[in-house]
C-alpha positions in Angstrom: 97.7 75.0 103.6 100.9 75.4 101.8 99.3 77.4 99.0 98.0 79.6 102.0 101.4 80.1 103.5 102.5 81.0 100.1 100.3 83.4 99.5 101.2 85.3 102.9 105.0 84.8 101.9 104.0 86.4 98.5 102.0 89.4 99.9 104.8 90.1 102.9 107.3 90.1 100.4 106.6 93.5 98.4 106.3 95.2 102.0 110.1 94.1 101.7 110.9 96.4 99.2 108.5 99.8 100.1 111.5 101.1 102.3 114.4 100.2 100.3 114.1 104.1 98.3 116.0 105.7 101.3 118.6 102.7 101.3 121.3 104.5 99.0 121.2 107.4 101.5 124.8 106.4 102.4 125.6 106.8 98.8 125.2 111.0 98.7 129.3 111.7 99.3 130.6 109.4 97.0 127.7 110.5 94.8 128.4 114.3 95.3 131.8 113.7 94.6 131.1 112.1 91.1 128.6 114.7 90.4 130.9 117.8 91.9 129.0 120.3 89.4 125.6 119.3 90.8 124.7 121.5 93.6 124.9 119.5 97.0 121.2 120.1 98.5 120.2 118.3 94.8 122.6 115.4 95.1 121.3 114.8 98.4 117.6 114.7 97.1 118.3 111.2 95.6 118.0 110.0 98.6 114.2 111.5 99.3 113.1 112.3 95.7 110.8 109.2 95.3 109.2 110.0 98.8 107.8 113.0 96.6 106.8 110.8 93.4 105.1 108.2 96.5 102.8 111.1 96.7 101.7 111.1 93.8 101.1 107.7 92.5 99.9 107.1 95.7 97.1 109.3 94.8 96.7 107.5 91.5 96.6 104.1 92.4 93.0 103.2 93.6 92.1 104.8 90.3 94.2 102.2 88.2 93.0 99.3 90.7 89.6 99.8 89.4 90.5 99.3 85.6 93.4 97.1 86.0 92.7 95.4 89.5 94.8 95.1 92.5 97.2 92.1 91.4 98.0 93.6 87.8 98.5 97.1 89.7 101.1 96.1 92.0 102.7 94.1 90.0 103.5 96.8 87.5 104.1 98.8 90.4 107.3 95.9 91.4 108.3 95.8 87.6 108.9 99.7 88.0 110.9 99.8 90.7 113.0 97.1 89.4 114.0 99.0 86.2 114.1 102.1 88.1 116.6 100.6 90.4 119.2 99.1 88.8 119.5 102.5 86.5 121.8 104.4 88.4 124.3 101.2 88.4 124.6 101.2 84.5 124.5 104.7 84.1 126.9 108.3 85.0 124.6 110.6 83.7 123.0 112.7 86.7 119.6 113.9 85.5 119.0 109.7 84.0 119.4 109.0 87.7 117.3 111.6 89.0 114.6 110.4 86.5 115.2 107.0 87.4 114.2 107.6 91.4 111.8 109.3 90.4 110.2 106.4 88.3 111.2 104.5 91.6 108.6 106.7 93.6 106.1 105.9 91.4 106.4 102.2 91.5 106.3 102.3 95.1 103.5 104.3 95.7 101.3 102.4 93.1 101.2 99.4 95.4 102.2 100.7 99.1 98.5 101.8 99.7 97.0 99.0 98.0 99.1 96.6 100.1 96.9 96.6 103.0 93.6 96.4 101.4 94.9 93.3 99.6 95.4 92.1 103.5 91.8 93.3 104.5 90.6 91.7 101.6 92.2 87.9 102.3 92.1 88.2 106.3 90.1 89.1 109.3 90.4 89.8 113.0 93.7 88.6 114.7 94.7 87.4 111.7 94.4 90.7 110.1 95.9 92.1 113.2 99.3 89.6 112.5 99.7 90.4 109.1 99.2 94.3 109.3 101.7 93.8 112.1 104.2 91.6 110.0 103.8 93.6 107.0 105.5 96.7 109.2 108.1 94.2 110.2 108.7 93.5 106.7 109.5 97.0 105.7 111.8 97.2 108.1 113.7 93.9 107.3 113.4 95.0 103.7 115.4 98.6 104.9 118.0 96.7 106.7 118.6 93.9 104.6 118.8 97.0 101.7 120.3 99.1 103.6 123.5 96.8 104.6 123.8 95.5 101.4 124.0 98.7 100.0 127.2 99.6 102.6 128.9 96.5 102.0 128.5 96.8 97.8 129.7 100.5 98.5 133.2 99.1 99.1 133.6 98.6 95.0 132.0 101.6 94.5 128.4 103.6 94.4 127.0 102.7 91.3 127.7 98.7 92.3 125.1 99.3 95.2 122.4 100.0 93.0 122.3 96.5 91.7 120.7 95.8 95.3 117.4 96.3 93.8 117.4 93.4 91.5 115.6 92.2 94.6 112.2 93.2 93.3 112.5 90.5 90.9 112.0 87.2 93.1 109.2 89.7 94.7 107.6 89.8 91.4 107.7 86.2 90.4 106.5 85.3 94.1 103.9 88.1 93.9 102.6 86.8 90.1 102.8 82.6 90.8 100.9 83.0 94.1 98.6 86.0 95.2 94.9 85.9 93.4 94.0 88.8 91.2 91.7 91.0 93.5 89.0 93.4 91.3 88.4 96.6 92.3 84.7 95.9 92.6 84.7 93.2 94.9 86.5 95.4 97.8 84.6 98.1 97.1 81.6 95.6 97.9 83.3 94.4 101.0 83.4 98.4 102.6 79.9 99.0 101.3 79.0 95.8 103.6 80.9 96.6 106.3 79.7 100.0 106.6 76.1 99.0 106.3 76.6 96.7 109.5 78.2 99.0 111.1 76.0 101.7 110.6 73.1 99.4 111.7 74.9 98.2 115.1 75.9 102.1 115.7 73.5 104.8 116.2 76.3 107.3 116.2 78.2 106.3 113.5 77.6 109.6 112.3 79.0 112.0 115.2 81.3 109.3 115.6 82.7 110.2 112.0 83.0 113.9 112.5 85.2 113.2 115.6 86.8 111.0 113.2 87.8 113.2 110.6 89.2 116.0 113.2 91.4 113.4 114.8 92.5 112.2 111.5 93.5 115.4 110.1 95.9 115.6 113.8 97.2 112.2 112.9 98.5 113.3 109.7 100.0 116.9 111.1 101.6 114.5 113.9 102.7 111.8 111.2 103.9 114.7 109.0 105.8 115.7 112.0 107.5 112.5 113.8 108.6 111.2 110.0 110.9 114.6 109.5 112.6 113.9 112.6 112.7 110.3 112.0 114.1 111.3 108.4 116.9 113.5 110.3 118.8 109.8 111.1 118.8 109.1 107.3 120.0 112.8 106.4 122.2 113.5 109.6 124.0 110.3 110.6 126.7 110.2 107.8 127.7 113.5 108.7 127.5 113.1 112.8 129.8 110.4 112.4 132.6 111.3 109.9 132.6 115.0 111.2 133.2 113.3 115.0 135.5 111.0 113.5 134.1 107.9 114.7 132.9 106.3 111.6 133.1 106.2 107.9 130.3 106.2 105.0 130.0 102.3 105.7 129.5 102.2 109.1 126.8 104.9 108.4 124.9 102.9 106.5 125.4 100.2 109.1 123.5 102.5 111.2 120.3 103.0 108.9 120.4 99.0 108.5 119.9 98.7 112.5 117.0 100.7 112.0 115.5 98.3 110.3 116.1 95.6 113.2 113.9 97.8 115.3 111.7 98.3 112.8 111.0 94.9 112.2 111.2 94.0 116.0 108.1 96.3 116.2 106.1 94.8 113.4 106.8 91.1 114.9 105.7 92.5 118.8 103.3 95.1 117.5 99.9 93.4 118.7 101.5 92.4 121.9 102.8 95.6 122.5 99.1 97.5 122.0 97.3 95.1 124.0 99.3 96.1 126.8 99.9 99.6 126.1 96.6 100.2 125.0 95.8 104.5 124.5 99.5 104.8 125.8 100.9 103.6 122.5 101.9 106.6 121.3 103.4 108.8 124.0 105.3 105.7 125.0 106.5 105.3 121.8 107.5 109.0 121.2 109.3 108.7 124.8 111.7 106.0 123.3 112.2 108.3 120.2 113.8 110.9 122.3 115.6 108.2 123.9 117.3 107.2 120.8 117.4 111.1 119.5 119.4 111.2 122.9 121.6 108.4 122.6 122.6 109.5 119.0 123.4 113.1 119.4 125.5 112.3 122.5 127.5 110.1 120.8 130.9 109.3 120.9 130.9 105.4 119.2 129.2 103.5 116.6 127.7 101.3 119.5 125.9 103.9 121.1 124.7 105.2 118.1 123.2 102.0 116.7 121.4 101.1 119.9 119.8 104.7 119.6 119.2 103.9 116.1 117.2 100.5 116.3 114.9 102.5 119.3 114.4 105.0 117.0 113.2 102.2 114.6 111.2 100.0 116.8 109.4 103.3 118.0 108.4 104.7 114.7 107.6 101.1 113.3 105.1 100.8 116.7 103.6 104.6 116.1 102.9 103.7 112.2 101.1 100.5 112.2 98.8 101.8 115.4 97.9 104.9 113.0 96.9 102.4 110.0 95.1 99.6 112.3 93.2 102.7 114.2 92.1 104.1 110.5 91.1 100.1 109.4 88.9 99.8 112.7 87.1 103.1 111.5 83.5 103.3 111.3 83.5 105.5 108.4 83.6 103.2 106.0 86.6 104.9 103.9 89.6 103.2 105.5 91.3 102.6 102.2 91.4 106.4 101.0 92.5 107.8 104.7 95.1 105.4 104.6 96.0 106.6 101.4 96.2 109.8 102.7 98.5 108.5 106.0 100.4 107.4 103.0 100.5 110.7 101.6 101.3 112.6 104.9 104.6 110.1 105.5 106.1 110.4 102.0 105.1 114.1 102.3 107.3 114.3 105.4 110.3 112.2 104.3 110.3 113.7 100.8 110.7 117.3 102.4 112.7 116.1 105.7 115.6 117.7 104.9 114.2 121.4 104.4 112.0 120.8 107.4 115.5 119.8 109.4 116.4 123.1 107.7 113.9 125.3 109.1 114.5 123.6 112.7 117.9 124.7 112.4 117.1 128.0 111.3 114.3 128.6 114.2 116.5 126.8 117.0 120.1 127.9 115.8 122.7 124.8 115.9 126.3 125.2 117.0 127.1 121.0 115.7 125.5 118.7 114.0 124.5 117.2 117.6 122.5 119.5 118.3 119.7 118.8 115.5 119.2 115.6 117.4 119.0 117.2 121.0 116.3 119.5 119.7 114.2 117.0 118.4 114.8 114.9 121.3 113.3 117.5 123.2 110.5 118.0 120.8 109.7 114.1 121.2 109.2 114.6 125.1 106.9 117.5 124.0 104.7 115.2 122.2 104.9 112.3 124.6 103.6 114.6 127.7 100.6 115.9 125.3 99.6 112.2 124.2 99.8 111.3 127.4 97.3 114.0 128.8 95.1 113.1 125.9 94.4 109.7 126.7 94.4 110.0 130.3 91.5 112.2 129.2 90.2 109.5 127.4 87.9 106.9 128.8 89.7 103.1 128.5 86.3 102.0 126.5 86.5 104.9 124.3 89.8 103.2 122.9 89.0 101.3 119.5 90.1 97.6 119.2 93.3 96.8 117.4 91.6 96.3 114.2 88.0 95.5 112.7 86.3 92.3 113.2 
């Protein structure tokens, strides 16, 4: 039994550390003031540069799972982003730091994906169903805990915050001491299996996976979607509140860190949540985004704008973990690549947030930076009205349960 709740402790623990890239985000005008010959839009992609190297490892990692195995994998993935991290604290030299969160990307995408087939792997049913949930709640105690470290360390300076990532190390000793190795083969097996039962049980699994793949490809358009506005908080906040003179680059990062209380309020209530909820998941979550898109751009103090930020957080971290438990309860039998590819779609967004906040501005032309936020308030409502006509559309029964038994 202890050796069990080990184990758990050991898996949870790298979810703490898959958020912690964006972190530093409070770092970008001390940084851009070091780095004054670095043009600003650049500076500023320190902050979302390893959502684009996710991408890619991402991509890459089922591939090295099958020579390496899963264990090995995501260890080396851990070991990466703790040498990655702690770069930028030991270091002035810009482009060394850019490399550096690059490398950071990579480390995090080789065992992000690969996280929750280690959790299929090792657990079934509502237990499953806990640990997907507190595997979300995690990340986001990871981001906080990250995140507020990283304001208070600002205080001595920016390169002292980077030493926050020596973190990854009792992550890697945990993850190495207690988690079985897990081959590549033996999970590939287990999806062969399940989708050979299924198939049996499921005359339509066929027709049933054609519907599948167009409302997948919709899930990762919408994920694409919600995850630049979400990203807007990261990118905007600073600025809101030092141009309105209400708070400084600490309290900023205060901010981000209360995301993260939301975040992992979601992950802990996630199952409760969905069994009530059920098909109305997602517009109610979207309606609370534009809540908290509300409650930040009308702002005055840093109270208001935290409670808007840890709705913002619990309503992303809900919307997120009902995409990957939706894809896990799939009857096509390739859960692992289409989460991959959820994977894909959310570091695609977050990586390129801040041109897509760009192009909002450009279509819908901005007066202040509070407007950014009232616009994609407005754009959550959009997308809470058309969830909720498509599941009122939808028969209860049609609804798939929370995850596969």
């Amino acid at each position: 039994m202890k050796n069990e709740l080990l184990k758990k402790i050991s898996i949870l623990s790298v979810s703490f550390i898959v958020v912690s890239g964006g972190a530093v985000a409070a770092n970008i005008p001390a940084m851009a003031k070091t780095f004054a010959d670095v043009p600003l839009s650049t500076v500023e992609m320190l902050s979302t540069i390893p959502a684009l190297f996710i991408i890619v490892s991402v991509l890459m990692s089922n591939t090295i799972a099958r020579y390496l195995g899963y264990k090995r994998t995501i260890a080396i993935g851990i070991a990466i982003v703790l040498v990655s991290g702690i770069i930028p604290a030991i270091t002035n030299n810009f482009w060394i730091i850019f490399i550096s969160r690059a490398l950071f990307g990579i480390g995090i995408g080789l065992f992000n994906s690969l996280l929750i087939a280690i959790i299929s792997h090792f657990y079934d049913g509502d237990e499953r169903s806990a640990m997907i949930g507190f595997q979300s709640a995690f990340e986001g105690l990871g981001g906080m805990t990250a995140t507020f470290a990283v304001g208070q360390l600002l205080k001595i300076d920016w390169q002292t915050s980077f030493w926050v990532y020596l973190s990854a190390l009792p992550v890697l000793i945990l993850f190495l001491l207690f988690v079985p190795n897990v081959t590549y083969d033996e999970i590939r097996k287990e999806k062969s299996l399940n989708t050979s039962v299924k198939r049996v049980a499921n005359n339509k699994a066929n027709n049933e996976a054609e519907v599948g793949k167009r409302a997948f490809l919709g899930y990762i358009v919408l994920l694409v979607i919600v995850v630049v506005i979400y990203m807007s908080i990261a990118v905007k906040v600073t600025t809101l509140m030092t141009t309105l003179g209400y708070g400084d680059a600490t309290d900023s990062s205060n901010i981000l860190a209360l995301i993260g209380v939301g975040a992992m309020a979601a992950g802990f209530l996630f199952g409760k949540v969905y069994r009530v909820t059920k098909k109305y998941t997602l517009p109610l979550a979207f309606f609370f985004m534009s809540i908290g898109m509300l409650l930040i751009g009308s702002s005055n103090s840093i109270f208001q704008t935290g409670i808007g930020a840890i709705i913002c957080g619990f309503s992303v971290r809900t919307f997120i973990p009902y995409l990957f438990n939706k894809i896990n309860a799939s009857t096509a039998g390739n859960a692992g690549y289409r989460t991959s590819l959820l994977l894909v779609g959310f570091n695609f967004g977050s990586a390129f947030s801040p041109y897509g906040i760009a192009l909002l501005e450009r279509v819908y032309p901005v007066s202040s930076v509070r407007d950014i936020f009232f616009i994609e308030a407005a754009m959550m409502v959009i997308l809470a009205l058309i969830g909720v006509v498509l599941a009122t559309k939808k028969p209860v029964e049609d609804e798939q349960p929370l995850v596969a038994e």
